[in-house]
C-alpha positions in Angstrom: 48.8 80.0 6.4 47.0 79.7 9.4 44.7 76.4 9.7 40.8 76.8 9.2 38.9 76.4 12.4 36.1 73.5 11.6 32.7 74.5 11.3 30.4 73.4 14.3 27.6 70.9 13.1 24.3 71.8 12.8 22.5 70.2 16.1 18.8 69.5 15.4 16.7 69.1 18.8 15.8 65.4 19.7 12.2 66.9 20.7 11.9 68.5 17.1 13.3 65.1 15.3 10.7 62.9 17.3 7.7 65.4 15.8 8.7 65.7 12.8 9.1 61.6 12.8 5.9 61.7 13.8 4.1 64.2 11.5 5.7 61.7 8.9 3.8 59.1 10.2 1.0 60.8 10.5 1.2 62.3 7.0 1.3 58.3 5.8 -1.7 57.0 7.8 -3.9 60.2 7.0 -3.1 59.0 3.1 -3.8 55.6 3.7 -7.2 56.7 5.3 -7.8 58.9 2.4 -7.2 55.9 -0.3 -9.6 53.7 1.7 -12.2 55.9 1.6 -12.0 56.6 -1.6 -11.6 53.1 -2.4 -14.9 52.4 -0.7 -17.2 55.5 -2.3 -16.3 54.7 -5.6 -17.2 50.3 -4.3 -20.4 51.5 -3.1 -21.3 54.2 -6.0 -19.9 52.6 -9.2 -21.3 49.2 -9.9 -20.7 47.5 -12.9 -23.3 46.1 -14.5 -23.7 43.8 -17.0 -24.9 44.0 -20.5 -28.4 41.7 -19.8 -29.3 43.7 -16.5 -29.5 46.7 -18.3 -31.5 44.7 -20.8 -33.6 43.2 -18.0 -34.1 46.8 -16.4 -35.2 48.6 -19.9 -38.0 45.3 -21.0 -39.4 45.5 -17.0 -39.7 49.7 -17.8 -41.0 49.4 -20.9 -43.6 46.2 -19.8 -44.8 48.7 -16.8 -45.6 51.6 -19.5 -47.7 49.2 -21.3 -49.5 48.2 -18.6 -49.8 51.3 -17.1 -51.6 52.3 -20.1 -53.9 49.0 -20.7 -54.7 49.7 -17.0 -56.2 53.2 -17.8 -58.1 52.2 -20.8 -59.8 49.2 -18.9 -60.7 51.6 -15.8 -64.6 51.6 -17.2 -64.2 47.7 -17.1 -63.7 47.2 -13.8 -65.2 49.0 -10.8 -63.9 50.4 -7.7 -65.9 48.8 -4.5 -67.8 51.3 -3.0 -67.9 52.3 0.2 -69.8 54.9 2.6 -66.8 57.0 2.8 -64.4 58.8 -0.1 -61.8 58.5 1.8 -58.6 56.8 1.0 -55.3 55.8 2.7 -52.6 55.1 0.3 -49.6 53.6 0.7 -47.1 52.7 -1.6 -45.1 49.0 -1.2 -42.8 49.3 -4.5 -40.9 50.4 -7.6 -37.8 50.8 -7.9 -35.5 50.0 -11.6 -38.6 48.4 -12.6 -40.8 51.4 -12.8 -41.2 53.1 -15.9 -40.7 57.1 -15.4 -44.5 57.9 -16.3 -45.2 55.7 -13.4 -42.8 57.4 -11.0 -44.2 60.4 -11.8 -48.0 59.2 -11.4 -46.6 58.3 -8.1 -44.9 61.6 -7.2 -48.1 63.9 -7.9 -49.3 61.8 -4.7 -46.7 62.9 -2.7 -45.5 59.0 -2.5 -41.8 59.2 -3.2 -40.7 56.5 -1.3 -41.6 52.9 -0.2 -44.0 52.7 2.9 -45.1 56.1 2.7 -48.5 56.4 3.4 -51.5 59.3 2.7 -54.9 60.5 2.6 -56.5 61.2 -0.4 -60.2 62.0 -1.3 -61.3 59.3 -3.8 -62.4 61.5 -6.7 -61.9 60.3 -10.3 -58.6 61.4 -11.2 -57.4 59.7 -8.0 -59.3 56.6 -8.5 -57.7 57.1 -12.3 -54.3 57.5 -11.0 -54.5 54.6 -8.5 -55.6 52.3 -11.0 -52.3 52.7 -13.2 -50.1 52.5 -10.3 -52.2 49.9 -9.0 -49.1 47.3 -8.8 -46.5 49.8 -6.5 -49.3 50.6 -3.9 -52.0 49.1 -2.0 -55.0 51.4 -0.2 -58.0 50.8 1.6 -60.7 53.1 3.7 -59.3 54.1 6.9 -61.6 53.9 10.0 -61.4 56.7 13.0 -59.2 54.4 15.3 -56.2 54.3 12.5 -56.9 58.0 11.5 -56.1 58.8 14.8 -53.1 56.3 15.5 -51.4 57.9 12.1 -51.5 61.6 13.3 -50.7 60.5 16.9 -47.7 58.2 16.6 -46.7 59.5 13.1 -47.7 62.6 12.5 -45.8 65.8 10.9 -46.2 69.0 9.3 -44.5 70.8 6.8 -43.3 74.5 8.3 -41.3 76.7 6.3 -39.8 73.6 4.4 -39.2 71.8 7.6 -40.2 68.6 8.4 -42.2 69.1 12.1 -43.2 66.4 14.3 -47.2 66.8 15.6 -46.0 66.8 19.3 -48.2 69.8 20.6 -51.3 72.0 19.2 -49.2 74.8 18.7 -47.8 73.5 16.1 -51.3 72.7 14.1 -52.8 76.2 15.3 -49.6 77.9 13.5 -50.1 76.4 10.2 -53.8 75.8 10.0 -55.3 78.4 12.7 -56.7 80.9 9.7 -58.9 77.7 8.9 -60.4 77.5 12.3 -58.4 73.8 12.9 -56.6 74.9 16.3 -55.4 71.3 18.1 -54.9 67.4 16.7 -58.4 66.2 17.3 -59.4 69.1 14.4 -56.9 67.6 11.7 -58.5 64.0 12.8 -61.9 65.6 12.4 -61.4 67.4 9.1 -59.7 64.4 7.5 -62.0 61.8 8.9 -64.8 63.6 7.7 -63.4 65.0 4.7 -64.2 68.2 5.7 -64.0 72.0 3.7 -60.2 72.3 4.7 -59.4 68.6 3.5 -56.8 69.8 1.1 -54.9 72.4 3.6 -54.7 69.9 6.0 -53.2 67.0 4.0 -50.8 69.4 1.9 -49.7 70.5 5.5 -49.2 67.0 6.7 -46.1 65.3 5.7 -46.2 61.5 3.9 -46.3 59.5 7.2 -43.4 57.4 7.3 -44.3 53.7 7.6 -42.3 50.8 9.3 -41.8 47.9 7.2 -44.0 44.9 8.5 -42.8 41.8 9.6 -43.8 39.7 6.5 -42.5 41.8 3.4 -45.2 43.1 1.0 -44.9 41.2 -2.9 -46.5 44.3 -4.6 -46.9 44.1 -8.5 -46.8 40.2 -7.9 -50.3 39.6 -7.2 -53.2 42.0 -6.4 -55.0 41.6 -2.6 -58.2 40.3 -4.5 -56.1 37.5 -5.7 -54.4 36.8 -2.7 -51.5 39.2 -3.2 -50.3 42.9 -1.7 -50.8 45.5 -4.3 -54.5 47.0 -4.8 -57.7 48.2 -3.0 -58.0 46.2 0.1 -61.2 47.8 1.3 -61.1 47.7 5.0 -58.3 45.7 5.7 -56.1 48.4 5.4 -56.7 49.0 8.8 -55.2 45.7 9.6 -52.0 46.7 7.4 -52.2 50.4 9.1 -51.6 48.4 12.8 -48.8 46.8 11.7 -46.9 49.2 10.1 -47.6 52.5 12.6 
């Protein structure tokens, strides 16, 4: 019987045994790098918390609700201070697990959904109402021409097809507002200043101004400005507060 010739071995490429070495390696740090971040959403998502913070958390909710509502039924007690001018510039300096849900919502309805957003209001009774039971989570005062004009200036947008657009040129103004005769920036500082006939177009147009945090934190709910706190009507000083923050 003649003898079987050996099979030749199957020879495998050095260049394709160093790629697929390193598609190995690759495969291994990619998973690695997939774990980690992982790791880290679920760190920075899921806290644990204990048994008294949620405790803590529901008493502070509950306490706000309460005075919330001993707030509103005092409001005949204690006057507003009045001023020459209805007009209001609201900003809001807290609330966060501590708010009670009622409040949050009092809060949303004037467009303040986060802290050291400022707006103009007109101060009519349901906002003086409204004010008064959020009266710990925001502070307001009556803005004077020079920080009317700073605001919409430095810190200006509109709201354009759902789209947040800086005030950087009168085109901008005269596209939204044009049908109402307000055509460049000085007429949105004139209608607003002067709470004029297109008040409400103009400051559902405008965007919450976006605030800078000041130097010195604000306490809020800790102690009224009256009192030598944050939170409340601080008249004219807001201006002061409105320098620092624009």
């Amino acid at each position: 019987m003649a003898e079987e010739m050996p099979q030749p071995l199957n020879y495998i490429p050095e260049v394709i045994l160093k790629k697929r070495k390193n598609n190995e390696e690759w495969a291994i740090r990619r998973k690695l790098q997939l774990e980690q971040k992982v790791k880290k959403l679920k760190s920075d998502n899921f806290v644990i918390k204990k048994p008294e913070q949620f405790i803590r958390e529901y008493r502070d909710k509950e306490m706000d609700l309460v005075q919330m509502k001993q707030r509103g039924k005092n409001r005949s007690r204690r006057a507003f201070v009045t001023s020459d001018s209805s007009l209001l510039f609201v900003i809001r300096i807290g609330g966060k697990s501590d708010m009670h849900p009622r409040t949050r919502k009092l809060l949303y309805s004037l467009r303040l959904r986060k802290i050291f957003n400022g707006v103009f209001v007109k101060a009519d009774a349901r906002i003086l109402e409204i004010l008064q039971k959020v009266e710990p989570f925001v502070t307001y005062g009556y803005p004077n021409l020079k920080s009317i004009k700073d605001l919409i200036y430095k810190k200006g947008a509109g709201k354009i097809d759902n789209q947040r657009v800086p005030l950087t040129s009168n085109e901008v103004v005269e596209q939204a507002l044009g049908q109402n005769g307000i055509l460049c920036l000085e007429d949105v500082v004139t209608e607003i200043a002067n709470i004029g006939p297109h008040f409400k177009e103009v400051t559902t147009f405008l965007c919450p101004f976006a605030l800078t945090k000041p130097e010195k934190a604000l306490q809020g709910k800790k102690k009224r400005f009256l009192d030598g706190g944050d939170s409340g009507n601080r008249e004219d000083h807001i201006n002061e507060l409105v320098s620092k923050m624009n």
